[in-house]
N, C-alpha and C positions, 0 to 999 in steps of 0.2 A: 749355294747348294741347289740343283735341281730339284723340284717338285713333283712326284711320279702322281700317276694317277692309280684311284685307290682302286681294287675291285673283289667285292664281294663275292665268296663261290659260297653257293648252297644248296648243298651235295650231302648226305647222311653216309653216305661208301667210304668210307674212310681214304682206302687206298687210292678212292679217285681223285677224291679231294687234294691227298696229298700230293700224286702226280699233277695236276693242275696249277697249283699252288708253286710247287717247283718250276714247272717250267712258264708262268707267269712273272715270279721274282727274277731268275736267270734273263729273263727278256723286259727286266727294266718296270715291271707294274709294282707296288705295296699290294698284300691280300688281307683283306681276312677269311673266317671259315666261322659256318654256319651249319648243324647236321639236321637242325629241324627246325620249324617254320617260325618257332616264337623265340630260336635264336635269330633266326632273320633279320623279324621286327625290332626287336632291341637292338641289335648291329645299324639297321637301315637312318632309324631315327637317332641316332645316339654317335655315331660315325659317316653318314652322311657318302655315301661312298658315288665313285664316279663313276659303277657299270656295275652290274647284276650278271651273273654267269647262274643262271636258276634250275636245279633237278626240281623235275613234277612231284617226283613218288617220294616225298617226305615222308618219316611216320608219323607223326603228328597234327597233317593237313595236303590238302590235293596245294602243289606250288603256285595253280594258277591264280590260287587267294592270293596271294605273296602277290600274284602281278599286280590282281585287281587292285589290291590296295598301296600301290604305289603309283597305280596308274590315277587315282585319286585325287594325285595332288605333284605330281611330278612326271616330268618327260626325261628322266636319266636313263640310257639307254640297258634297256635286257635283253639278256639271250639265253633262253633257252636251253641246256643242253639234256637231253631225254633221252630214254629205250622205248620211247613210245614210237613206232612208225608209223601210224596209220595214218593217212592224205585228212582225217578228220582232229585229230589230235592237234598237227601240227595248225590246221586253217583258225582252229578255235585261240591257239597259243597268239597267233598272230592278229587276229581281229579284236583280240583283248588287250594289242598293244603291246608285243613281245617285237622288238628292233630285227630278231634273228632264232632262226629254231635250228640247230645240231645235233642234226641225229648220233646219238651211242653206238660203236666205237667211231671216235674220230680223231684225225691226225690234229699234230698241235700245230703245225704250221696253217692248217686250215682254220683254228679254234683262234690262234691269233691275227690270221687275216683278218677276221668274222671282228674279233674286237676291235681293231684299230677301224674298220670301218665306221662301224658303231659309235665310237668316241669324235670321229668326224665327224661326224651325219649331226651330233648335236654340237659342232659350231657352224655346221654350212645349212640349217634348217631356216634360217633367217631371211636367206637371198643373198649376204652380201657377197659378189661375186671377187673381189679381193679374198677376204680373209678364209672363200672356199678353195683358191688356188695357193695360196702362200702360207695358211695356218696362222697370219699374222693381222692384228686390226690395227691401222696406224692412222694418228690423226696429230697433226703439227709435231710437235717432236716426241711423243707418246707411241710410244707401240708394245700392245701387250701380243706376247707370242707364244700362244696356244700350244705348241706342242711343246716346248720346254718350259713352261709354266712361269716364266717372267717375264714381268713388266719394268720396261726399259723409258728412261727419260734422257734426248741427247745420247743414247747409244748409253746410257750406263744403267745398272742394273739399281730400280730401289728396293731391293730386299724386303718386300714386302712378305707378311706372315701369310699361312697356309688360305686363313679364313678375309685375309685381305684380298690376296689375288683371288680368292674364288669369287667377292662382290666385284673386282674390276673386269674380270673376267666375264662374268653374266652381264653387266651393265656395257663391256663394249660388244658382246652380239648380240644386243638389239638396243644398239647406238641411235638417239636419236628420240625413244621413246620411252618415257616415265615406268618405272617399277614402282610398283608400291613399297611401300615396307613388310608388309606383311608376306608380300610374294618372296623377297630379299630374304629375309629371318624364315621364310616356309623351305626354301630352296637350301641357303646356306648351312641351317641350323635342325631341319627336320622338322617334319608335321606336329611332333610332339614340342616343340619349341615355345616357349612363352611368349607371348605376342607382347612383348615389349621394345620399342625403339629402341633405348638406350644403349642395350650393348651393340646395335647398328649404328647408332654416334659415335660410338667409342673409334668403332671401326675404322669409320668413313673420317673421323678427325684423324686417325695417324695415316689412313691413306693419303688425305689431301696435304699432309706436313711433308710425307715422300716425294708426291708427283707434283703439286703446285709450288711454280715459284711463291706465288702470295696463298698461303689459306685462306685467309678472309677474301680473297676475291678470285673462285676457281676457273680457270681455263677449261677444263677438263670435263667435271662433275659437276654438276649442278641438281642444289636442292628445291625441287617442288613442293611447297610447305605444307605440310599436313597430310602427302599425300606419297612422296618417295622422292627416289631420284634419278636422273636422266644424264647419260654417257653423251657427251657431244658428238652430233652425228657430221657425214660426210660430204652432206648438200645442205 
């Protein structure tokens, strides 16, 4: 089963939301919906989503707190979409770390351009000039591929769970270099997540049962003791 990518709209217009929403699902995304700010937050931390479609004019808060406080602790990309015009509005959305600003009314071929960009932009932010051209990271017979959300050994698929491939996922764009655990569980599980290893063991043991021939002696992943772990890089 393919894995879609998830993406949060929060929007308090109902009817925009729901047009949005439609023709995000119709084009292959999961949604959810958000009409004010402290639904956000509970969606954001608690569902962990893969893109932000963010209204400013919430009734309960200006949106760009929503930014600020994801900008906090995460690089998942936002956009933006507002009735605000002004060349000051939209400079501010962006120097606060908004991926994308879309001005109100907008076409949705334009609104899904702007996302699929977006969803790019955080796996080619790394450098690596393969997996910005191909959408795919491959190392010996491992290839996790990015836009269909599997991870393949030998060409075959290991059905790895949602929160599996999101660690092999983060760990193969930026291959080569140690994640903490704390980043890993901050990323995969949300700010509010318990900073506890354990169910990142849990995880990383049925990954390495999937992708390694031997677990106890991983080709692939490798653990940095005490400290996280590190995707095998390319040099």
């Amino acid at each position: 089963m393919k894995l879609k990518d998830k993406v949060l709209i929060v929007e308090d217009e109902q009817s925009i939301g729901n047009f949005m929403s439609t023709v995000l699902e119709a084009n292959g995304f999961d949604t959810l919906r958000a009409a004010t700010g402290a639904q956000a937050r509970s969606l954001i931390t608690s569902h962990c989503p893969d893109l932000i479609i963010l209204d400013l004019g919430l009734p309960d808060m200006d949106g760009l707190e929503i930014l600020r406080e994801v900008r906090a602790w995460s690089s998942l990309p936002v956009i933006v979409v507002s009735a605000r015009t002004h060349e000051h509005d939209k400079v501010r959305a962006l120097d606060m770390g908004a991926d994308d600003y879309v001005e109100k009314p907008f076409g949705t071929s334009e609104l899904l351009a702007r996302i699929r960009t977006a969803i790019r932009h955080t796996r080619t932010s790394v450098g690596n000039a393969d997996l910005a051209q191909t959408g795919k990271y491959r190392i010996g017979a491992l290839t996790i591929d990015y836009d269909k959300h599997h991870v393949l050994v030998d060409g075959e698929d290991t059905h790895l769970t949602l929160n599996e491939y999101k660690i092999v996922a983060l760990l193969g764009k930026y291959a080569g270099k140690v994640l903490t655990y704390d980043y890993l569980i901050r990323e995969i599980w949300g700010p509010m997540a318990k900073a506890d290893n354990q169910i990142l063991r849990v995880n990383m043991a049925n990954i390495r049962r999937k992708i390694e021939k031997n677990p106890a002696a991983p080709q692939y992943i490798f653990t940095e003791i005490g400290v996280g772990y590190r995707m095998l890089g390319t040099e």
